[in-house]
N, C-alpha and C positions, 0 to 999 in steps of 0.2 A: 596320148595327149600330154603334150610338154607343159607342164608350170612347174612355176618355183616357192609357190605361195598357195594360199586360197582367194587372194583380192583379184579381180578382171584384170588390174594391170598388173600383175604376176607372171601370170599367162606369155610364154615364149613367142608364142604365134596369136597374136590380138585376132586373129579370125576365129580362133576356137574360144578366145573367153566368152563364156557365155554373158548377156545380157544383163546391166545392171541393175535395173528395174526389171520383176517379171511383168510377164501380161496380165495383164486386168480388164476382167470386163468390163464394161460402161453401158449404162442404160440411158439414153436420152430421154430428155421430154420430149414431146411433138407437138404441146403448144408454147413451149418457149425455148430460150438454150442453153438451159439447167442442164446439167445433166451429171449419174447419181453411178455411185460403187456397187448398189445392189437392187436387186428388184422391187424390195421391200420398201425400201427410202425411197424409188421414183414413184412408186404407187401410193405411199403416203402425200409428197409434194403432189402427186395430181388429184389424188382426194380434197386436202387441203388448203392448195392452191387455186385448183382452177374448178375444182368439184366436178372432179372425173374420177372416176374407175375402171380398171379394164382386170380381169381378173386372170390368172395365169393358164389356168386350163379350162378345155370346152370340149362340152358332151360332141362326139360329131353327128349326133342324130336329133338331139332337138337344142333349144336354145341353154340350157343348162348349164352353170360356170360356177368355177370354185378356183378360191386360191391353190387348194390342195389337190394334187394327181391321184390319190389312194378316193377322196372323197366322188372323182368325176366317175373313174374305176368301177367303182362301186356302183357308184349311180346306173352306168354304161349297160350292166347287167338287169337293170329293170324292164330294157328295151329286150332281151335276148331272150329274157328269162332262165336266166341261170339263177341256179340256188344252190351256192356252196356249201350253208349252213344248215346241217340237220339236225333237229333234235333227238336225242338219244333215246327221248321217253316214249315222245308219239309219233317219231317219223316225219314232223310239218318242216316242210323246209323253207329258208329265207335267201334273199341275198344280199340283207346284212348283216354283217357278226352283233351289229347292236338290237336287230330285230329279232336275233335268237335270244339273246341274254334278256331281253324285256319279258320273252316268251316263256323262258326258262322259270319264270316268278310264277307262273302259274302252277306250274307244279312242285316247285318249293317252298310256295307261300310267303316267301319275299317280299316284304314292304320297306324298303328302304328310307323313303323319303318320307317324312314323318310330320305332320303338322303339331308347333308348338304351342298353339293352343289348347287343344283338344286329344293329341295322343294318337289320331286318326291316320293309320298308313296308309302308303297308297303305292302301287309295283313303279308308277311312270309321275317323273318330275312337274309334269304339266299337269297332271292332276288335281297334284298337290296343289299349285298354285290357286287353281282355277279353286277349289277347296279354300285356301285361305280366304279367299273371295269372300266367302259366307261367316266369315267372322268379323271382319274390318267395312263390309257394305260396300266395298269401291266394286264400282260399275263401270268399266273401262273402255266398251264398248256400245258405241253409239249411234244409233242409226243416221243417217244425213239426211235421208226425207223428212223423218218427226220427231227427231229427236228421242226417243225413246233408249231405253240402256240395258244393258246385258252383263251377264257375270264372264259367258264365254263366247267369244268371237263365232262359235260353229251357231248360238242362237240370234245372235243379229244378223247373221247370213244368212238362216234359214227366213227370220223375222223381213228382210228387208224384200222378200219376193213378193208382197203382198204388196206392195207395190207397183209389181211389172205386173199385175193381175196373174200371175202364173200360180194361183192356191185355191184351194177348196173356201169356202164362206166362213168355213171356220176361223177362220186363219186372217181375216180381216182388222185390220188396224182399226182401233177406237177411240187414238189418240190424237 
């Protein structure tokens, strides 16, 4: 390769300079004709825009999407049943590395997440929360047939079948 320089027009034989712009990828939109340097920023403009989404990657077995390829991966493995993650102490195995390490707290006693009121730990984040609940009174979830409210979303789902009649007498709403 002949040049005399490092600039394209250096280049002895302008067939071998290479390219003065590299290639770049380009993302279009496909409801207008924006179109973006990254996948990121066209996914932001279709959220923001036109209030779309389309997410990067898909389960190919059931409808399941994530922007992230490690998270669909993962996923992917609930369908196959693989369990990469084994615990060292009892043998139960996962296949997530995050379902090991929540698991793992039961045998180390790990309370990480902590409630500031009360000093109250608890192994999983959502506990906590659902825990703070019972200090502040917020009732966040609500039924749509009677209005009625909950600290955790799993007791208004359970609460709202008494509804479809799908429950023992017990379990009848009185509100």
């Amino acid at each position: 390769l002949a040049r005399t320089g490092t600039a394209p027009s250096d280049y002895l034989d302008q067939e071998e300079a290479p390219s003065i712009l590299p290639t770049v990828d380009t993302f279009p939109c496909r409801s207008c004709t924006s179109v973006f340097s990254s996948w990121d920023f066209l996914q932001k403009h279709r959220k923001t825009v036109h209030g779309e989404f389309e997410p990067r990657h898909r389960c190919s077995r059931c409808p399941y999407t994530s922007d992230y390829k490690y998270e669909v991966v993962a996923h992917e493995r609930t369908h196959t049943g693989q369990k990469h993650f084994v615990c060292a102490t009892c043998d139960r195995s996962f296949t997530l590395q995050d379902s090991l390490t929540r698991h793992m707290r039961i045998h180390t006693g790990e309370r990480p997440f902590v409630c500031a009121t009360c000093g109250k730990g608890f192994t999983v984040l959502s506990n906590l929360k659902n825990h703070e609940r019972t200090h502040t009174g917020e009732r966040p979830f609500v039924c749509p047939q009677c209005g009625k409210s909950f600290l955790k979303k799993s007791d208004m789902t359970r609460h709202s079948r008494v509804h479809m009649g799908a429950v023992s007498g017990r379990d009848v709403c009185r509100t």
